[in-house]
C-alpha positions as CSV (number, residue, x, y, z in Angstrom):
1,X,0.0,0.0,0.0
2,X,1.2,3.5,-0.8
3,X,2.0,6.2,1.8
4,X,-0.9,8.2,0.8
5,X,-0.3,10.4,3.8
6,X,3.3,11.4,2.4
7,X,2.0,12.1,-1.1
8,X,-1.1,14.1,-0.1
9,X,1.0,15.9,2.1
10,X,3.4,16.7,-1.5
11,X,0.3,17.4,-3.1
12,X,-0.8,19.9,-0.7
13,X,2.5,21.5,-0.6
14,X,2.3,22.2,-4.5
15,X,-1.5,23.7,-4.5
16,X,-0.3,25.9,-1.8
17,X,3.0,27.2,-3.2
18,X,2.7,26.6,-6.8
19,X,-0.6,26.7,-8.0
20,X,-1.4,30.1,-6.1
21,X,1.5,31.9,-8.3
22,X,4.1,31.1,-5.7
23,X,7.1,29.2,-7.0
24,X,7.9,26.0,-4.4
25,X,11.2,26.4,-2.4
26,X,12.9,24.7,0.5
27,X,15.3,26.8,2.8
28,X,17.9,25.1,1.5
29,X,17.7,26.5,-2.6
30,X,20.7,28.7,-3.5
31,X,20.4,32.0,-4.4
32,X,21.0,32.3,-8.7
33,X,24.4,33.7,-9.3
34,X,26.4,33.2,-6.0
35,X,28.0,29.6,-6.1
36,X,31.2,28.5,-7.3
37,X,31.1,25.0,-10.3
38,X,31.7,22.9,-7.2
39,X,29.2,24.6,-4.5
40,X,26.4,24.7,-7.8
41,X,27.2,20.9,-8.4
42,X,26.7,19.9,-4.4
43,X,23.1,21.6,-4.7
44,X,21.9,18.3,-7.1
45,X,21.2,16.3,-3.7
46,X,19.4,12.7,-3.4
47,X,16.7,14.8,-1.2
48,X,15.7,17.6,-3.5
49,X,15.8,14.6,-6.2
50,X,13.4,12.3,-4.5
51,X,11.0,16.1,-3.3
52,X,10.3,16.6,-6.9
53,X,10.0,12.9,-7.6
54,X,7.8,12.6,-4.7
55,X,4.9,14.8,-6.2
56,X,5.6,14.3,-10.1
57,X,4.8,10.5,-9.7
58,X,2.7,10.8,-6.7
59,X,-1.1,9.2,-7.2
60,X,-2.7,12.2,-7.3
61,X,-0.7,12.9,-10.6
62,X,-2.8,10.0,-12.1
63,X,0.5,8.5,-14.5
64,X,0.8,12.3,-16.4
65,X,-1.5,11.2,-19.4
66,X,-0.8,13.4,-22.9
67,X,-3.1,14.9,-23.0
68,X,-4.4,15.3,-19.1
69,X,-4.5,18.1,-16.6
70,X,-2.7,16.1,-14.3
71,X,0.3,16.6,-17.2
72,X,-0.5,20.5,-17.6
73,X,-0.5,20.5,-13.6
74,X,3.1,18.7,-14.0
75,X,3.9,21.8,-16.8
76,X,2.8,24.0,-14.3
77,X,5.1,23.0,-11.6
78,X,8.0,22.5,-14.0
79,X,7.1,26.1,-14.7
80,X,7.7,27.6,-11.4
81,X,10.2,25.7,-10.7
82,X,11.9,27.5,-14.1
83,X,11.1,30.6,-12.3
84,X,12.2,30.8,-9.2
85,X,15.6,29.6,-10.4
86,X,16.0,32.4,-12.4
87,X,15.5,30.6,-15.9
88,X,13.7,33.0,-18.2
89,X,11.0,31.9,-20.6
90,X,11.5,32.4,-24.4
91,X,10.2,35.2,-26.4
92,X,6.5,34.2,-27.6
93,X,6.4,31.6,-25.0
94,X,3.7,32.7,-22.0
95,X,5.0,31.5,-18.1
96,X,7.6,28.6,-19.8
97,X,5.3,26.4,-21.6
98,X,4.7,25.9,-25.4
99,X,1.7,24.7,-26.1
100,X,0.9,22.0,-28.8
101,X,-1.8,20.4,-30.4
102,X,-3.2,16.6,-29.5
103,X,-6.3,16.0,-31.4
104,X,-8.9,18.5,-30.6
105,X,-6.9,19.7,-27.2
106,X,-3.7,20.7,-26.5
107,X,-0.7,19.5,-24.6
108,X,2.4,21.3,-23.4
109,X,6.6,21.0,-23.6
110,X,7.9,23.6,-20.9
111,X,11.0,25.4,-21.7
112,X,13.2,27.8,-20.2
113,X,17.0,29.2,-20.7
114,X,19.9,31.1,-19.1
115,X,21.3,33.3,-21.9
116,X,24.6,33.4,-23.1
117,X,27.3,35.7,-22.5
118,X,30.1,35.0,-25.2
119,X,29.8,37.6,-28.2
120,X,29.5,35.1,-31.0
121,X,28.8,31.6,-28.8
122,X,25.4,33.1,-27.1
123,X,23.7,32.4,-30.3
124,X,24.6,28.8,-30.0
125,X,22.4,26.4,-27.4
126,X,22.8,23.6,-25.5
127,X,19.3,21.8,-25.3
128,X,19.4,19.3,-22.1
129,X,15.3,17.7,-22.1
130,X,13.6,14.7,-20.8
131,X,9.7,13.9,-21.4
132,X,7.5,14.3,-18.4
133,X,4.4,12.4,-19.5
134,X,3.7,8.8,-18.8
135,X,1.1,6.4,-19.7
136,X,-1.9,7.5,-17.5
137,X,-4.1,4.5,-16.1
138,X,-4.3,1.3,-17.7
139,X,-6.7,-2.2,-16.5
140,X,-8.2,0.5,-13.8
141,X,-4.6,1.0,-12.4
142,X,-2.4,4.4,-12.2
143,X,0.9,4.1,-13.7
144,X,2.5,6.5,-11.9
145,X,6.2,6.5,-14.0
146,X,8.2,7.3,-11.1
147,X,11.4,5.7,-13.7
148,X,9.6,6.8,-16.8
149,X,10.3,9.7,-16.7
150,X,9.6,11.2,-13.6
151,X,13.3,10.7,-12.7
152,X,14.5,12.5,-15.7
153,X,12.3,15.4,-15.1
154,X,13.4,15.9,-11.9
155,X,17.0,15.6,-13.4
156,X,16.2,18.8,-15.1
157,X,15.1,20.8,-12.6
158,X,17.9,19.6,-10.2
159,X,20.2,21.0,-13.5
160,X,18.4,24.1,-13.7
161,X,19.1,25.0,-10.1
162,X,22.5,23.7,-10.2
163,X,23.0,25.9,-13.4
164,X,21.3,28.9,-12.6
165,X,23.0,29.2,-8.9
166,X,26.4,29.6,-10.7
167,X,28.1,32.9,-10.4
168,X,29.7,32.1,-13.9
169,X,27.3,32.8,-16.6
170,X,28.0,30.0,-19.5
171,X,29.2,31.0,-22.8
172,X,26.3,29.2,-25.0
173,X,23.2,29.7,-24.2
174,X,21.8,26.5,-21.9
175,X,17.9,25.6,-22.6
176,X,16.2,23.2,-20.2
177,X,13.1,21.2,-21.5
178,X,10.8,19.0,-20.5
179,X,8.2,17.2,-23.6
180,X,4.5,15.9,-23.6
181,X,3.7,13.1,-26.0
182,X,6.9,11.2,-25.8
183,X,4.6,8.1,-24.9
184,X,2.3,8.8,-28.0
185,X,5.5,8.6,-30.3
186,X,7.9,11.3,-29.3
187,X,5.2,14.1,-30.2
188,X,6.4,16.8,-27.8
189,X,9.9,17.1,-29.4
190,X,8.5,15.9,-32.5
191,X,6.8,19.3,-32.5
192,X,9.6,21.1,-31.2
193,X,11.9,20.4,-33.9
194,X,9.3,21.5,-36.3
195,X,8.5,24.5,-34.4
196,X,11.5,25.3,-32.8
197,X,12.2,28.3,-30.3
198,X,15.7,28.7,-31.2
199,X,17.5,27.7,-34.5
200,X,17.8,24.2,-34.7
201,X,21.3,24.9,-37.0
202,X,22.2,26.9,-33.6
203,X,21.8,24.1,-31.8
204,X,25.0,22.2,-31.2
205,X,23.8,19.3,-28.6
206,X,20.8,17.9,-27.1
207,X,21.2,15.7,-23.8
208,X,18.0,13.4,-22.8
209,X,17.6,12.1,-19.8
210,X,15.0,9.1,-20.0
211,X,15.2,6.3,-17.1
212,X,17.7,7.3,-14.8
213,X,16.0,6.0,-11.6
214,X,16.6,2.5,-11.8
215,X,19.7,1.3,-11.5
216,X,21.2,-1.6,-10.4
217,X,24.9,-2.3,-9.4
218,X,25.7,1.4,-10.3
219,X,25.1,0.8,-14.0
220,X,24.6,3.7,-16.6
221,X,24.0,3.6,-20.2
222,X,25.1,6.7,-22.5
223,X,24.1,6.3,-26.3
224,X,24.9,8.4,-29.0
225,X,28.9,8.8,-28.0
226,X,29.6,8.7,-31.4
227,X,27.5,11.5,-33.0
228,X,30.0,14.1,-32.3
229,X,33.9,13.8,-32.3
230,X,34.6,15.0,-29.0
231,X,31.8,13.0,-26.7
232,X,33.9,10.2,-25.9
233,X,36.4,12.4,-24.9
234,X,34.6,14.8,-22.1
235,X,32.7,11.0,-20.6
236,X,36.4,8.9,-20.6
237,X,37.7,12.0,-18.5
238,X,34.6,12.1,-16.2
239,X,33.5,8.8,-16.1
240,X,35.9,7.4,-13.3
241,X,35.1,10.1,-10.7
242,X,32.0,8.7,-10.4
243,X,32.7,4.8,-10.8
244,X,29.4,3.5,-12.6
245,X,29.7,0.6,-14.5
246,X,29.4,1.8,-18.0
247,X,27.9,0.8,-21.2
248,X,27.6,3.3,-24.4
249,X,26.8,3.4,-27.7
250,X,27.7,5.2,-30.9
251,X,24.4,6.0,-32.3
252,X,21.7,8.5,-31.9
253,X,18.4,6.5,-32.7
254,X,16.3,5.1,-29.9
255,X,12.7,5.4,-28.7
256,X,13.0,8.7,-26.6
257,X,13.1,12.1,-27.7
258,X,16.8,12.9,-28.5
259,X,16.0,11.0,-31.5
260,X,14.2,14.0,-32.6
261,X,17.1,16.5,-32.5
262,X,19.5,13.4,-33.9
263,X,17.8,13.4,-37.0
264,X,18.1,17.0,-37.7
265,X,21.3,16.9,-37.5
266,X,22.1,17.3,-33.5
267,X,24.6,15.8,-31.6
268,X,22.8,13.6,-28.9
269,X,23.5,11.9,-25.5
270,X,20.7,9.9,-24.2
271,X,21.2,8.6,-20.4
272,X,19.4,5.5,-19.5
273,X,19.8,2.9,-16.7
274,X,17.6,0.7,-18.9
275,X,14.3,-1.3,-19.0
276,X,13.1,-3.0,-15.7
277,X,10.2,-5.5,-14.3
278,X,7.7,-2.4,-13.7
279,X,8.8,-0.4,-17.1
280,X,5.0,1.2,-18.1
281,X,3.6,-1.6,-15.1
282,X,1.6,-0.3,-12.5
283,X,4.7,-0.7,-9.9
284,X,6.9,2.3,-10.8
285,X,6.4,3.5,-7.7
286,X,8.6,6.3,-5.5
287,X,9.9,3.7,-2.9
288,X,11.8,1.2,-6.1
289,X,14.2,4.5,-7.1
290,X,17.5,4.3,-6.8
291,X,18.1,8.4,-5.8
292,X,22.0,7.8,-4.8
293,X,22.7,7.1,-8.3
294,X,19.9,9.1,-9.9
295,X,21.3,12.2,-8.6
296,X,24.8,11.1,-9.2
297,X,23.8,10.8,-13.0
298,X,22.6,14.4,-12.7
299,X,25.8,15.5,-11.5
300,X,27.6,13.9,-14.8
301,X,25.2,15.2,-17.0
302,X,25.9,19.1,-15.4
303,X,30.2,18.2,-15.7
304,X,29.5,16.9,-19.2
305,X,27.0,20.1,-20.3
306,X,29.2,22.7,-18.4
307,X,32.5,21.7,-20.8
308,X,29.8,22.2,-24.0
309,X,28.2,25.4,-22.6
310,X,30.9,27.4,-20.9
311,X,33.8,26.7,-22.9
312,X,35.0,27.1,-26.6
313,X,34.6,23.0,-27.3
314,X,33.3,22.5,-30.7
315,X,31.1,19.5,-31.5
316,X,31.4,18.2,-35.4
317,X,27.9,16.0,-35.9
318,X,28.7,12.7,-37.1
319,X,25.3,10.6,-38.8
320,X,26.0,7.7,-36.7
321,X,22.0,5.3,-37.7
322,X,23.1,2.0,-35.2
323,X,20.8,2.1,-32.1
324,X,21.3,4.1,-29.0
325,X,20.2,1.2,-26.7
326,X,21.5,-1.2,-23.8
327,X,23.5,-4.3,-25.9
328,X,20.3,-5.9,-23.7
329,X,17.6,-3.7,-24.1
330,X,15.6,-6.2,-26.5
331,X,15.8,-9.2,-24.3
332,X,14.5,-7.0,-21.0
333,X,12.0,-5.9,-22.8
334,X,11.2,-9.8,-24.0
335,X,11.6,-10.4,-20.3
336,X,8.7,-7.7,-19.1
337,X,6.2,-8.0,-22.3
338,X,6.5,-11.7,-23.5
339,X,9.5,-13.8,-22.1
340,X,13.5,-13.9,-23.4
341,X,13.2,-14.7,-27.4
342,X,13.3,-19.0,-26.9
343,X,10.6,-18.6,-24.3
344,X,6.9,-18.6,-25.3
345,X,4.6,-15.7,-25.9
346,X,1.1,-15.1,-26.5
347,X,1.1,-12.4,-29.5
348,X,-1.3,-9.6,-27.7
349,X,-0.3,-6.0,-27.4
350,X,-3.1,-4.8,-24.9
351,X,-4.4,-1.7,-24.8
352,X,-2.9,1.2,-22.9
353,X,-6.3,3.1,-21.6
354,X,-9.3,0.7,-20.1
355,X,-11.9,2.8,-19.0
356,X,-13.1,1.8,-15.4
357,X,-17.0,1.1,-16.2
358,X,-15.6,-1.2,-18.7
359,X,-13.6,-3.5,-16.2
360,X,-16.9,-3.1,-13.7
361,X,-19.0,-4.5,-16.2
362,X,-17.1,-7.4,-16.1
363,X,-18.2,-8.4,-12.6
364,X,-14.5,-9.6,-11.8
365,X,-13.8,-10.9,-8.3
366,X,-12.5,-9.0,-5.7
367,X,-8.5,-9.3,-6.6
368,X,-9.0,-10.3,-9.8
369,X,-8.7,-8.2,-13.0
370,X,-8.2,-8.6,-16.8
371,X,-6.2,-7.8,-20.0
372,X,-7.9,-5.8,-22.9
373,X,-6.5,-6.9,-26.2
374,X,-6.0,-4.1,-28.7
375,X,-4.2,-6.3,-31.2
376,X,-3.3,-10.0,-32.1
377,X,-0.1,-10.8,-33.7
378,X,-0.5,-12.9,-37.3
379,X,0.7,-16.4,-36.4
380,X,0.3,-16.2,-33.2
381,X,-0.8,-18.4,-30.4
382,X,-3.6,-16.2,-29.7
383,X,-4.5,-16.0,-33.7
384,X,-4.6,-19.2,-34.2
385,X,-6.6,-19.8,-31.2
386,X,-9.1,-16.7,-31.7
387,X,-8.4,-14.3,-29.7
388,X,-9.7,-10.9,-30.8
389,X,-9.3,-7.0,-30.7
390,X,-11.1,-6.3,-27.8
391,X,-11.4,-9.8,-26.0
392,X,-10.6,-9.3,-22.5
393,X,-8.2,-11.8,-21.2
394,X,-9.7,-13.2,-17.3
395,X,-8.4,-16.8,-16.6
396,X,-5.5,-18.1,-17.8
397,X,-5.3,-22.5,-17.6
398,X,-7.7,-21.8,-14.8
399,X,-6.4,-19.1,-12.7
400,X,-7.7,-15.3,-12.8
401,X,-5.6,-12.7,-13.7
402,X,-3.7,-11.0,-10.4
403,X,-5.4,-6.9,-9.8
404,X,-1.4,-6.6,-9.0
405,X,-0.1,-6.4,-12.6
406,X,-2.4,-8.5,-14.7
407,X,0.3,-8.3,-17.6
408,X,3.4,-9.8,-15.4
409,X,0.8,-12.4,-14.3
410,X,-0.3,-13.5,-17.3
411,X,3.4,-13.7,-18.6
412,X,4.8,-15.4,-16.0
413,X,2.2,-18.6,-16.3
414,X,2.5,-18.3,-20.1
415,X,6.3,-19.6,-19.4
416,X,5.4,-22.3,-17.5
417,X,3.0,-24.2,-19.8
418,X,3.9,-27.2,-21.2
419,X,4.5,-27.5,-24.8
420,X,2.0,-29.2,-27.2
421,X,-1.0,-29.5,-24.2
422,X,-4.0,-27.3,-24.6
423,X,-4.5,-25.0,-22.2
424,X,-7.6,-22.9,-21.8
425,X,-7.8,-19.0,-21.9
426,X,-11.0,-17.4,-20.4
427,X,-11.9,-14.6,-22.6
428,X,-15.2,-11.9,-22.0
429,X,-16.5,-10.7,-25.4
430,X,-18.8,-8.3,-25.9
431,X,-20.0,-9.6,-22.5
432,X,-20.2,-13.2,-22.8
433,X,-18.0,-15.0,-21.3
434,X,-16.3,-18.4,-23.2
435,X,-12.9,-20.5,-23.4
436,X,-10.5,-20.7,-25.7
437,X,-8.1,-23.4,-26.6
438,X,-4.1,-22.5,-27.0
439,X,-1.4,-24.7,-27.7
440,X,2.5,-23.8,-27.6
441,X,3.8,-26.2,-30.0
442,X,7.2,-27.9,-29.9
443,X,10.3,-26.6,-32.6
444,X,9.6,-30.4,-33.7
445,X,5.8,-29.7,-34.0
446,X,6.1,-26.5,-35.7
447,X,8.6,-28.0,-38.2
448,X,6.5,-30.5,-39.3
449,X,3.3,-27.7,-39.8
450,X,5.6,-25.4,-42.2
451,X,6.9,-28.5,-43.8
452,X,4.4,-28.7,-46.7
């Protein structure tokens, strides 16, 4: 069970503070301008980090849906947050948010920036962005995206602070974002790069921060190293001050928003401590982040956006197309949506948003829940068995799906069954209830069916 007293108490704080034009504070925030590179890089803390993460993936934020007003109250608090550290907000852009549309509404990327002060390099930027949206609710439970991505929001306004309280103004111009949409497809950048707010051929790097909350053994990922000459450089000369165990990779493509800038011809980093059990589950809560190393990965992004912004360093893009992912990203993400690639699957990819009447209807036992199937994959167990777009999944061989994490559930007995046995699969379809057959079939089995 959640501490709902903690998070109503962080929800509180933010209506009274923020909401009311007030910008939220602790007694402990620098003044802007006063500190010293080293006194500006001991204000990212594990405290302040998990404060902000506390309230952006707090229940009451129902998972930041694009669009939502619990993800315009998230703009709004990203917002202040840009303003009481000093950040100013962009010509043409009203209190730090630029406003986009999603259908028939709207949804917002905030953005703020500390000007310049070089002659010639103040018209050059440094973008450093993360998205703050999530998935919403899905099966009638809040995903509240505590890794995804409300780490790497916080990690922005932890750099903001940090950035803003230097005494030192940089020498390119430093613009912080946060996106909307990234979970629809990257729409938020997608629509900043097509709309941007400073020149995009201005715009000599962009650093994402997607997934920093999560890791284990002090691992890090960093992709795109390779799509400018001198990336490698500034992370081999930072990377053993803080001792993470390191993975990279050369290119700038991956399923988060840097690969927006990357194919206009941005260099990109993209920090990641990769794909877990609860990635887009119902259990990425608050109390499973790591803040140690979180805020430790906040203080190598400022060392490694400090030697871009306040010094003469020249990055030379370099179109660098290989993925910018974990050398094990696709067999964690076998492992959380349909077991490692020689394991069996079902072939459904449910549907992200179940409205709640929907799951009442179903008259489920206390405990129990269900799957909505959006679509079936072709050849698949469930094709060939007949499951449907919009069958919901409630028994599986028997037992009912766990109210827990119906998806993890269902997955893990789907790696249990025994190959070539029917097993049943309870299905409700447009409200009649009735059982399917499946069978996994053996490598032998399925030979012999595409033999002829």
């Amino acid at each position: 069970m959640k501490n709902i007293f903690s998070l109503a108490a962080a929800f509180l704080f933010y209506i009274l503070f923020c909401s009311s034009g007030n910008s939220f504070s602790i007694s402990t925030d620098p003044e802007p301008s006063t500190l010293s590179r080293e006194e500006a890089l001991s204000t990212i803390t594990s405290q302040e980090f998990k404060d902000h993460l506390d309230f952006l993936a707090s229940d009451e934020m129902k998972g930041r849906n694009t669009p939502s007003p619990e993800l315009n109250k998230a703009a709004d608090y990203i917002g202040a947050e840009f303003k009481r550290c000093g950040l100013l907000s962009p010509e043409g852009i009203e209190n730090y948010i630029q406003w986009w549309e999603f259908g028939k509404e709207k949804a917002p990327n905030c953005i703020g920036y500390i000007p310049g002060t070089d002659p010639v390099l103040k018209d050059e930027y440094v973008v450093i962005g993360a998205h703050m949206d999530h998935v919403g609710a899905a099966m009638g439970q809040i995903h509240n995206g505590a890794d995804d991505n409300a780490s790497g929001t916080t990690g922005i306004l932890e750099l903001a602070e940090a950035f803003s309280s230097l005494k030192e103004k940089p020498k390119r111009s430093m613009v912080f974002m946060t996106f909307g949409g990234e979970e629809k497809g990257l729409l938020g950048s997608r629509h900043y790069v097509q709309n941007p707010v400073f020149p995009l051929d201005k715009t000599v790097a962009m650093i994402n921060l997607d997934m920093i909350g999560r890791s284990e053994k002090n691992y890090l990922f960093i992709g795109g190293v390779e799509t400018a000459d001198k990336w490698e450089e500034l992370i081999d000369g930072l990377k053993d001050k803080y001792n993470f165990d390191l993975e990279t990779a050369p290119g700038g493509v991956a399923p988060s928003d840097n690969t927006n800038f990357f194919r206009k011809g941005i260099p990109v980093l993209f920090f990641f401590t990769n794909v877990h059990e609860d990635y887009h589950g119902p259990g990425d809560d608050p109390d499973k982040i790591n803040f140690e190393t979180a805020h430790n990965i906040a203080k190598l992004v400022f060392e490694v956006a400090y030697e871009v912004s306040f010094t003469d360093i020249k990055l030379e893009f370099k179109k660098i197309e290989q993925p910018a992912l974990p050398s094990n990203f696709n067999q964690k993400m076998m492992e959380r949506f349909g077991g490692m690639p020689n394991q069996k699957r079902l072939g459904i990819f449910p549907a992200e948003e179940v409205d709640e009447t929907e799951l009442k209807s179903l008259n489920l036992e206390e405990g129990c829940s269900a799957i909505k199937v959006d679509q079936v994959e072709k050849g698949s167990v469930a094709k060939k068995c007949g499951v449907k777009s919009g069958d919901f999944i409630v028994k599986f061989n028997g037992t009912s799906l766990s109210s827990d994490d119906p998806l993890r559930h269902l997955t893990k007995m789907i790696r249990k069954v025994e190959e070539n046995k029917e097993i049943p699969i309870t299905i409700i379809r447009d409200g009649q209830e009735m059982t399917l057959t499946a069978i996994w079939k053996s490598k032998e089995d399925k030979k012999k069916d595409n033999k002829f």
